[in-house]
C-alpha positions as CSV (number, residue, x, y, z in Angstrom):
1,X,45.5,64.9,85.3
2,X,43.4,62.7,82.7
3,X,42.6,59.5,83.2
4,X,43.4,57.3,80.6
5,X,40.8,55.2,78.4
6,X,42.9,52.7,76.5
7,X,42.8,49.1,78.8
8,X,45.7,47.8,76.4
9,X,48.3,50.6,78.5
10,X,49.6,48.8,81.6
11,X,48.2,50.1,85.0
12,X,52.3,49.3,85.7
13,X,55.3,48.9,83.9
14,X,59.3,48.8,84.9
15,X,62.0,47.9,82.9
16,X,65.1,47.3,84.0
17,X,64.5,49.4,86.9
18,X,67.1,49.6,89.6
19,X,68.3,51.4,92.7
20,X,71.2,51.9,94.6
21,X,71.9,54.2,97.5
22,X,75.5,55.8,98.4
23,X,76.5,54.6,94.9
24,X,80.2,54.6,94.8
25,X,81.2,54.4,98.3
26,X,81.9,52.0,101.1
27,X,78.5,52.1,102.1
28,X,76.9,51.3,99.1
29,X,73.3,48.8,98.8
30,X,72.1,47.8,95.7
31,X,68.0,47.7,96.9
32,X,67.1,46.8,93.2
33,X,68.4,45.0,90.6
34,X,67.1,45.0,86.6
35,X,63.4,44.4,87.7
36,X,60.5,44.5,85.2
37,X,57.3,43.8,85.9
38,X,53.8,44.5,84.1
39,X,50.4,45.1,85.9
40,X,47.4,45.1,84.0
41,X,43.8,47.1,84.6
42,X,42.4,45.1,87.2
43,X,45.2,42.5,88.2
44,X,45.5,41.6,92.1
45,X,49.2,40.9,92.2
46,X,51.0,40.6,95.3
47,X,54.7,41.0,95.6
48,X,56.6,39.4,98.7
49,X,59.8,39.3,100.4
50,X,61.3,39.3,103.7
51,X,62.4,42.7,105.3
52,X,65.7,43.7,102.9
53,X,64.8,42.0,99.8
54,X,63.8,45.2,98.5
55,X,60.1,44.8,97.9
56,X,59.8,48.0,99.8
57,X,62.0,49.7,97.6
58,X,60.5,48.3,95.0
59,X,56.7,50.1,96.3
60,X,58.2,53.4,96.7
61,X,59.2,53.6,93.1
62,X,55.6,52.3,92.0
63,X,54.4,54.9,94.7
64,X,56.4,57.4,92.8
65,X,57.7,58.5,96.5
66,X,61.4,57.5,95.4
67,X,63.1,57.7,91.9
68,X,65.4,54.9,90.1
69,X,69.1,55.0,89.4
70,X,68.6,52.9,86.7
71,X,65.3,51.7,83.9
72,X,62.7,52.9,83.1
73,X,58.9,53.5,85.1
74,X,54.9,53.7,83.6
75,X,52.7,54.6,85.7
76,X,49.1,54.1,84.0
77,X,50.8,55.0,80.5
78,X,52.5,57.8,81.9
79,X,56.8,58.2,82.0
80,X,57.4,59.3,85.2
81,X,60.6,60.5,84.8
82,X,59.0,62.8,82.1
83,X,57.4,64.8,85.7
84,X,58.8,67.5,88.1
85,X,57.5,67.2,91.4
86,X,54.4,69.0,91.1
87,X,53.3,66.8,88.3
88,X,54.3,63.8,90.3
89,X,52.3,64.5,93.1
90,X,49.3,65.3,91.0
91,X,50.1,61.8,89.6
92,X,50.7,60.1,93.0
93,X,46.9,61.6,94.0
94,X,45.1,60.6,90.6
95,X,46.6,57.4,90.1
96,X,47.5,55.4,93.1
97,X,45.8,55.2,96.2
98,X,47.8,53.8,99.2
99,X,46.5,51.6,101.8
100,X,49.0,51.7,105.1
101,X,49.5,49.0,108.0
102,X,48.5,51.9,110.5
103,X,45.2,53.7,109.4
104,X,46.4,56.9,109.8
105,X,43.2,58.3,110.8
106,X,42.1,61.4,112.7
107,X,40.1,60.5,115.5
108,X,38.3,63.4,116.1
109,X,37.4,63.3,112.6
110,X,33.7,61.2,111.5
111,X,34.6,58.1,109.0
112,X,33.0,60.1,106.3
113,X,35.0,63.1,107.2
114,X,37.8,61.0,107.3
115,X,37.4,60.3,103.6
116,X,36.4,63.2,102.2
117,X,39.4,65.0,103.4
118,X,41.6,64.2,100.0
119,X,39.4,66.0,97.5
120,X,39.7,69.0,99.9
121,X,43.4,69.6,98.3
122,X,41.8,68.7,95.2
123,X,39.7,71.4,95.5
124,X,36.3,69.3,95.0
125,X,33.2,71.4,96.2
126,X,32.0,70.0,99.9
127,X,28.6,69.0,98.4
128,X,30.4,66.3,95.6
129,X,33.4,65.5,98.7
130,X,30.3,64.5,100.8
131,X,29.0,62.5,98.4
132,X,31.9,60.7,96.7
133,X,33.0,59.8,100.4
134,X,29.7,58.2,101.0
135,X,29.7,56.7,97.6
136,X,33.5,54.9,98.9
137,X,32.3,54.1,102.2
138,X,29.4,51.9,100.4
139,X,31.9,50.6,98.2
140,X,33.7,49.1,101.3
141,X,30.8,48.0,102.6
142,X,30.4,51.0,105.7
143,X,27.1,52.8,104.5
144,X,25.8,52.8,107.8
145,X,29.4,53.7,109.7
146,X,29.8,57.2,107.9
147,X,28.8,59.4,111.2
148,X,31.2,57.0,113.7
149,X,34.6,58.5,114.9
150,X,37.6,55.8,114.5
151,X,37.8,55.0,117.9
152,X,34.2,53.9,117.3
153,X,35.0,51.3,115.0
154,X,36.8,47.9,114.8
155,X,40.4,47.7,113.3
156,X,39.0,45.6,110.0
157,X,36.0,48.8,110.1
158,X,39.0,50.9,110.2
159,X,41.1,49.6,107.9
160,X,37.9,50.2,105.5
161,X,37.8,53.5,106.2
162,X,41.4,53.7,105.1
163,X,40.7,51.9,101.5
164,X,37.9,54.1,100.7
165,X,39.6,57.0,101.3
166,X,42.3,55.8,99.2
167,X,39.3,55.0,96.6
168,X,38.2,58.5,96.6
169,X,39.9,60.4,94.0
170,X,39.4,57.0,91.9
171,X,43.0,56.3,91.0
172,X,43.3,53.3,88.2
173,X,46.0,51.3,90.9
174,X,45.9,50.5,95.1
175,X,49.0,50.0,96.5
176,X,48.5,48.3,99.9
177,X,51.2,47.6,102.1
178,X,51.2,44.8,104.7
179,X,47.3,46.0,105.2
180,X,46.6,42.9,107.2
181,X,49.8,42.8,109.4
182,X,48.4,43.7,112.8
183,X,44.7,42.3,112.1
184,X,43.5,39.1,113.0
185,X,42.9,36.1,110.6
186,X,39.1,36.5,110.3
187,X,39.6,40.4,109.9
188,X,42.5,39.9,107.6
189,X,40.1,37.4,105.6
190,X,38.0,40.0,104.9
191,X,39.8,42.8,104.1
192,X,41.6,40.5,101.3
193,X,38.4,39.3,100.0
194,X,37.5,43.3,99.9
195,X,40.6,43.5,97.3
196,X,39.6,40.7,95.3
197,X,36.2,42.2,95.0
198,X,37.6,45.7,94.0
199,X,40.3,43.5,91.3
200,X,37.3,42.2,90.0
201,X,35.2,45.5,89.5
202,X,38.9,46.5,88.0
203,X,40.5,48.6,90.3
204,X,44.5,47.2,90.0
205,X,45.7,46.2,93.7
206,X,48.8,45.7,94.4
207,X,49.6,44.4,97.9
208,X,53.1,43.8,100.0
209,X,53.4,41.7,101.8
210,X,55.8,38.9,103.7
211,X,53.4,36.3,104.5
212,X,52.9,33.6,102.0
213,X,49.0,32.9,103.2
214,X,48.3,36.8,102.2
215,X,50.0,36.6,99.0
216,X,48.3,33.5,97.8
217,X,45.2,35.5,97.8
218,X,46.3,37.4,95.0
219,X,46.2,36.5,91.4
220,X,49.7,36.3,90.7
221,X,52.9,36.7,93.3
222,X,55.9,37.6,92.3
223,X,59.0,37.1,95.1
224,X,61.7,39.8,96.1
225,X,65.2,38.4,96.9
226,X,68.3,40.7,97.1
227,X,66.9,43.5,95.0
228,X,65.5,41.1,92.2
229,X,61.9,40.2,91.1
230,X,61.3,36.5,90.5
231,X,57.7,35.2,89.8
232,X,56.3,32.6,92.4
233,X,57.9,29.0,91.6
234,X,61.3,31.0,89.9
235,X,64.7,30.2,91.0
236,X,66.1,32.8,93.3
């Protein structure tokens, strides 16, 4: 998939995008309700909500790992409803790279290792996988960690590890959900400050979040409550 070179397309755009599961029966749940939003190229928004306002809803459409019942979805100028699900995941692994609470990395595996390992179903050559995981590592500031195992490593070196290997196939958008949750506050520190600095070299980040003293790291914050989007300082 081609990346795109016009800055003027959002990195993300909804309108009127909505969801709701078991629609028509007893059971129904509206998760979303008639949200748009707009990201730009290099934004650091942060969207936040308690568990059931729908913000994780919300991350799995701009994760393109769920589909809305209702609106419309561009990721990086590109309709995804327009895709089948080969062309979606091709888009979920060139444009968005996810940063998880849990790491979700294999021990036995070397931090470079650990990176690399995306390109592989890209079919990258191992010479260029080696060398664009090195190239993420030093973005994340872990040059000299690239032989260490996970277990060899602290949770913030970790969690590192994790962002640079969702940097690796150099998607336009991070989507980074509750990436500080189970680190402590000098660790969790850092890793925002690592987000800000990749916002400002204009990778978009987008991070969820339910703690007010995360999101206010962010450039902007917008607020989930029941299934809408309202920006910081709204009416909900």
């Amino acid at each position: 998939m081609t990346r795109r070179v016009d800055d003027s397309v959002p990195a993300i755009l909804t309108h009127g995008l909505g969801k709701v599961y078991s629609a028509g029966t007893e059971a129904e749940v509206v998760a979303l309700r008639d949200v748009d939003l707009r990201i730009d190229r290099g934004d650091f928004v942060a969207i936040m909500g308690p568990s059931g306002s729908g913000k994780s809803t919300l991350m799995n459409m701009i994760g393109c790992l769920d589909t809305p019942t209702a609106g419309r979805y561009a990721c990086d100028g590109i309709d995804v409803s327009t895709l089948d699900a080969e062309a979606l995941a091709v888009l979920r692994r060139d444009k968005i790279g996810f940063v998880f609470q849990g790491f979700n990395l294999l021990p036995r595996m070397s931090a470079l290792d650990n990176v690399a390992m995306p390109l592989g179903y890209a079919r990258v050559a191992p010479a260029e996988r080696q060398a664009r995981a090195r190239a993420a590592l030093d973005e994340v500031g872990l040059g000299a960690r690239v032989g260490h195992r996970p277990s060899e490593l602290s949770g913030g070196q970790q969690q590192r590890v994790a962002i640079a290997r969702a940097l690796i196939n150099r998607p336009p958008s991070l989507l980074a959900d509750e990436p500080t949750g189970a680190r402590d506050s000098k660790t969790g520190a850092e890793i925002l400050a690592l987000f800000k600095r990749l916002s400002d070299d204009d990778h978009t980040v987008i991070l969820i979040t339910h703690d007010a003293e995360v999101a206010a790291h962010a450039d902007r914050t917008f607020v989930m409550h029941d299934g809408e989007l309202h920006p910081e300082g709204a009416p909900a």
